[in-house]
N, C-alpha and C positions, 0 to 999 in steps of 0.2 A: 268300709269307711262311711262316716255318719253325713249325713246333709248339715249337720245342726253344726254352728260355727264355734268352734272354741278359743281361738284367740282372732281380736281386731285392734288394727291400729287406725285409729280418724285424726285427720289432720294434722298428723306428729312432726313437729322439729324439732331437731336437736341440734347447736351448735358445740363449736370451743374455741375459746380463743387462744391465738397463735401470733402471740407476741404482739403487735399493736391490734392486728387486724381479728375478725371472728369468720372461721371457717363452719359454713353451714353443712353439715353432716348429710342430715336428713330433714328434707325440705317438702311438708306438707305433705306428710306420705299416707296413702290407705293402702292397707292390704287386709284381707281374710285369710284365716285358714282353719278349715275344717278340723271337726275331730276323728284322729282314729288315723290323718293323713300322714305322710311325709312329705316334707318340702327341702330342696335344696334354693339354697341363696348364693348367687353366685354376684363377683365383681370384683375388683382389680382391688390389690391390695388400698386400703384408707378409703374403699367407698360407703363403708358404714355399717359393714355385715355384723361385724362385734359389738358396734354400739346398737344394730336392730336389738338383737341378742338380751344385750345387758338393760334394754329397755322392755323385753316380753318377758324374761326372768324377774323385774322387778329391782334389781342392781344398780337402776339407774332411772329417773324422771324426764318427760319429755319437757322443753321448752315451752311448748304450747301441743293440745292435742291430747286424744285419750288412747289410751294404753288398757286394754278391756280382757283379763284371761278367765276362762270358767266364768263367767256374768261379772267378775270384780274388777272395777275400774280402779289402775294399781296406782295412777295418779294420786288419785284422790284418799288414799294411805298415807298412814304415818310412817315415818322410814320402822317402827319398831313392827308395825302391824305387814307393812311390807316384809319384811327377815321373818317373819311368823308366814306368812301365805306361800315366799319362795321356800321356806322349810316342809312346807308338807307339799304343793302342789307341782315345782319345780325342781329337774332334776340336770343337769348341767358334765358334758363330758368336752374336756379340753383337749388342744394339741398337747401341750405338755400335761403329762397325766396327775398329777399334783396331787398322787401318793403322799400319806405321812411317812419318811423313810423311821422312823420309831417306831412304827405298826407295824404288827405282822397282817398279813390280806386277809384275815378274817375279821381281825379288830379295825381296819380302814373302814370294811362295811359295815361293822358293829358303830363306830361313832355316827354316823348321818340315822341308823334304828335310835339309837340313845338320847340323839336332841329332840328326833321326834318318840320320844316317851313310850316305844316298844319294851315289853319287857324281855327280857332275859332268855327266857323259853321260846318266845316268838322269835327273836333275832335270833337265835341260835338256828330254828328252822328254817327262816328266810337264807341265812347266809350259807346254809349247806347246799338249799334249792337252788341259788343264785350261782354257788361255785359249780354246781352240777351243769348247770344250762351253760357258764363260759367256760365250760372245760379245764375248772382246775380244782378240784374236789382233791386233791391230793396237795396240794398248795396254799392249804390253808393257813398252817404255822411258817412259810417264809414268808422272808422280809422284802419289800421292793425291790432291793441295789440286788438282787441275786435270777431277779424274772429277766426274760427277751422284754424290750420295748410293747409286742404285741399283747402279751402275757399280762404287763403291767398296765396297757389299755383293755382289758377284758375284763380285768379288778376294778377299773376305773367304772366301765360302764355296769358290774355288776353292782358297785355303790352304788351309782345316779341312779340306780333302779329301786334299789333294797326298800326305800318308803313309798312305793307304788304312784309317782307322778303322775299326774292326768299330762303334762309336756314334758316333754328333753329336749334340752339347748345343746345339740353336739356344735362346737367353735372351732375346722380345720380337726375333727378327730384323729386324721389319719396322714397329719402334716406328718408325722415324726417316724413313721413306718414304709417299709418296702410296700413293693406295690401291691406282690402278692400277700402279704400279711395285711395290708391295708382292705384287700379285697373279701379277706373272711372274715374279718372286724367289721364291715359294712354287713354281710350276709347277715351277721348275727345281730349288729343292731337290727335291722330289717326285720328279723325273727321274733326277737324278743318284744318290739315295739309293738309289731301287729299283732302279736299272743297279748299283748294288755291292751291292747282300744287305743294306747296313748297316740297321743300328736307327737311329732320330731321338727326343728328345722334343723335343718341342718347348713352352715356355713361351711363350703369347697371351693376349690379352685378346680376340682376334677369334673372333668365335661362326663367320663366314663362313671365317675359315683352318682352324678346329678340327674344321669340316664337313668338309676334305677328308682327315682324317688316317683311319687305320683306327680309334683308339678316341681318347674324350676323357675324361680324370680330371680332378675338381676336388678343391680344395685348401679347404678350412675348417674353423674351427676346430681345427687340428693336425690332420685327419684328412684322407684322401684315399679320393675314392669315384671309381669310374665312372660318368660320366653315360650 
């Protein structure tokens, strides 16, 4: 793990509004995080772990406050330049795995190589490397509706990978899985992360996933502390 910081938030708020009133999310928030680390975020459902998320991926603008990943302050992007920075620099794994069920798992991980302008040859070997490291090199020509849940998050996280992120946004990756399937889905993000340098946060509710990260923040009341 690097000393050198790769993503900062300075003074970030985020609200929404909630029918008359406006619910402050994230209220003058700073946090650091290293490159190369993992981090878990922890906090009760609506404390603003998704919306931290979809403001370090770039998905979303703070109110007031900078938003800073690899030296580019993503504020200060145009939303098309922004969809351009999350395409090569961000790489993002969901609860729900949000599989194209019209794809087969080679072509899922083939579209995220394709927008970023790999060629043919190259995706071809990324996506063979990629299925080799989550254990489905045999898997390549099925379709989603036919994998285990864990299966279909291993495709998941072998996409978020295939364009070599400097971050990964995992959001509850392991909402939708047993515990023990949840537990080697962790092992293997953990693996694959640290084998590329990249940064992770990761949003849990699990005290036992959060144990294995290098640091854990929680989220309440608009603020964020390190536990």
């Amino acid at each position: 793990m690097s000393d050198a910081i790769e993503i900062e938030l300075s003074g970030v708020t985020r609200s929404f509004r909630e029918g008359n009133s406006e619910h402050v999310v994230l209220d003058n928030v700073d946090a650091q995080f290293r490159r190369g680390e993992i981090v878990a975020l922890r906090g009760r459902s609506g404390s603003g772990k998704s919306t931290l998320l979809n403001l370090v991926g770039g998905i979303d603008t703070p109110d007031i406050g900078k938003v800073v990943v690899a030296g580019v302050d993503l504020a200060g992007l145009t939303e098309h330049a922004r969809t351009l920075f999350r395409r090569k620099h961000i790489g993002f794994v969901y609860q729900a795995f949000n599989l194209v069920p019209t794809l087969n798992v080679a072509d899922n991980i083939r579209l995220v190589l394709e927008l970023n302008g790999v060629s043919r040859g190259e995706a071809d070997r990324r996506i063979a490397e990629l299925l080799e490291a989550v254990v489905l090199a045999d898997r390549a020509d099925s379709y989603p509706d036919v994998l285990s849940g864990g299966e279909q998050q291993r495709v998941a996280i072998a996409r978020a990978l295939s364009h070599r992120p400097s971050v990964l946004l995992a959001d509850e990756p392991t909402g939708n899985l047993d515990e023990k399937t949840a537990e080697s889905v962790i092992a293997l993000l953990d693996e694959l992360i640290r084998g590329t340098g990249g940064t992770m946060i990761m949003a849990t509710h699990s005290t036992t996933i959060a144990s294995t990260c290098d640091r854990t923040f929680e989220l309440h009341d608009g603020n964020i502390v390190e536990a």
